[in-house]
N, C-alpha and C positions, 0 to 999 in steps of 0.2 A: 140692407146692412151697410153701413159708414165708412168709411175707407179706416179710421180708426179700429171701428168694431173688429173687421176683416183684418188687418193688421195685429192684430189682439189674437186675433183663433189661429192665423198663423204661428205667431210665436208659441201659444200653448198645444200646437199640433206638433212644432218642433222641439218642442220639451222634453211632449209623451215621447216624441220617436228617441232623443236621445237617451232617456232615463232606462227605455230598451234595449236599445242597441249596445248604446255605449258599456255595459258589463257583457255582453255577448262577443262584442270586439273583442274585447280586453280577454275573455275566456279562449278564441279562439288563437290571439294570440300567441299567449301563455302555454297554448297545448304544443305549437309546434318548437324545436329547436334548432330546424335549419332554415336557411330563407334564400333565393335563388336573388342572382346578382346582375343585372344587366350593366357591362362597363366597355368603353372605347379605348383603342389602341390609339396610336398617334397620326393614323391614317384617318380615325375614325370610323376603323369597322369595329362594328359592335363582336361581343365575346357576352355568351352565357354560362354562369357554374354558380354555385352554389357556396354557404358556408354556414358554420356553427354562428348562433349568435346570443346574445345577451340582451333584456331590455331592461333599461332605467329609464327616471323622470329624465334622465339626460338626453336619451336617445338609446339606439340602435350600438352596440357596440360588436365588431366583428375583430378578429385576430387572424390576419391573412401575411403569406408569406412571397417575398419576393421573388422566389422563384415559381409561381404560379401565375399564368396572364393575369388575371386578376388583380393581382398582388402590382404587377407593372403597370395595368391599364392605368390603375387608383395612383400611383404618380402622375400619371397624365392628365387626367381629367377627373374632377370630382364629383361631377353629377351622373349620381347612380340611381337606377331606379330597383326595387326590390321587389317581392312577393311573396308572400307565405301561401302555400296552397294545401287546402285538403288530400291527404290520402286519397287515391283512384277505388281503394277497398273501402272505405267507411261513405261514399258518395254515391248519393241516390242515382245521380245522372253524370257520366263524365264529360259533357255538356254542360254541366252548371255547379263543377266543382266551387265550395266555398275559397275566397283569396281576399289577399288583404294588400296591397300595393299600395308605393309610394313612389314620387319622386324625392331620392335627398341628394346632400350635398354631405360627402365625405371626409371630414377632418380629422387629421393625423393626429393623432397622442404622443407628444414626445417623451421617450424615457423617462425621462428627469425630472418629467412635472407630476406632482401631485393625481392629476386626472387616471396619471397612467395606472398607477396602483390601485385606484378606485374601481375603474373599467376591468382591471384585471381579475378581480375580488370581484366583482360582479361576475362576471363571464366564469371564474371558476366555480363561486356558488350553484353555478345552473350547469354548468359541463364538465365537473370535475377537477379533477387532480393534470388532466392531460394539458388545459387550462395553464397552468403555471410552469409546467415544463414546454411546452411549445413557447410561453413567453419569454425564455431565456436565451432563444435563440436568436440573433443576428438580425436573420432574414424575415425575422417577424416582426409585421409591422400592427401596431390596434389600429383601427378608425373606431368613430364614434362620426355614424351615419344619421342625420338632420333631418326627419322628413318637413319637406314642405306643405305637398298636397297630395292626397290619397285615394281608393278607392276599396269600400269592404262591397263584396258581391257573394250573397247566400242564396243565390236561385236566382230561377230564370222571374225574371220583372222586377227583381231583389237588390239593386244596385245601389249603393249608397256613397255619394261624394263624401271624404272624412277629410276634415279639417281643423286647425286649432292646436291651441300651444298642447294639449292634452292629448290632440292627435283622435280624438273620440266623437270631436263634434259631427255629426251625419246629416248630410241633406237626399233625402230619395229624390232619386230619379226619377222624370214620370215620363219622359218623352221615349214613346216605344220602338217596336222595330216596324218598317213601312212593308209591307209585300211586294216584291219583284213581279212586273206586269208577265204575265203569259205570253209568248208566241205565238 
């Protein structure tokens, strides 16, 4: 086979996987409505929690408030990384819960702008009325969270790098796990 030919089955090997994957992403998604938040303080210790979020073609939209670390860290530093994980009850193996992680970059919606109304209308559509009354408050701030570069993992050997302005592009994994030598 030709290094062109090879290059060829390549690209249509990564087609099929994305024409797969990529609605499965997106379903997995779409099922959850909270997504777990990795964010640094000014010392740079990491803080884990959680929040409600919203997805658009825009991004990640979350409504967090300033008196929550979180809500502080996210003035300090804007690279956050995410994850939506499976239920421990709907998982064959809690070993190989399905998740879907990103590293983004956290940008502020200011009141004023246009975005903000839109993000908010978003995030109320999928969470309610609670949605627009938390946004009136003060201390609430939106982000619209950027992901860069991702990871969907649906079982063990199942690992798929996600990439792309769609966020859907998948490259599998193949390099496996090595056995730790005996004593």
């Amino acid at each position: 086979m030709s290094d062109q030919e090879k290059d060829k089955y390549q690209q249509q090997k990564a087609e099929r996987l994305q024409n797969r994957l990529g609605p499965e992403i997106q379903e997995f998604r779409d099922s959850r409505k909270t997504l777990q938040l990795g964010t640094v303080d000014t010392d740079g210790k990491p803080h884990t929690s959680y929040a409600p979020f919203a997805f658009s073609k825009s991004g990640y939209y979350i409504l967090v408030s300033d008196l929550a670390q979180h809500g502080l860290n996210l003035k300090v530093s804007q690279e956050v990384s995410i994850m939506m994980i499976e239920d421990e009850a709907d998982a064959k193996s809690i070993f190989a819960r399905k998740r879907l992680s990103f590293d983004t970059l956290a940008e502020p919606i200011h009141r004023d702008s246009t975005h903000f109304a839109e993000g908010i209308e978003v995030m109320a559509s999928r969470l309610g009325e609670m949605i627009t009354n938390l946004s009136q408050l003060k201390d609430f701030n939106l982000y619209r969270l950027n992901p860069m570069e991702g990871r969907y993992v649906k079982g063990f050997g199942q690992a798929y790098n996600v990439t792309g302005e769609d966020l859907l592009s998948a490259i599998h994994l193949t390099d496996g796990h090595g056995h730790a030598k005996q004593a």
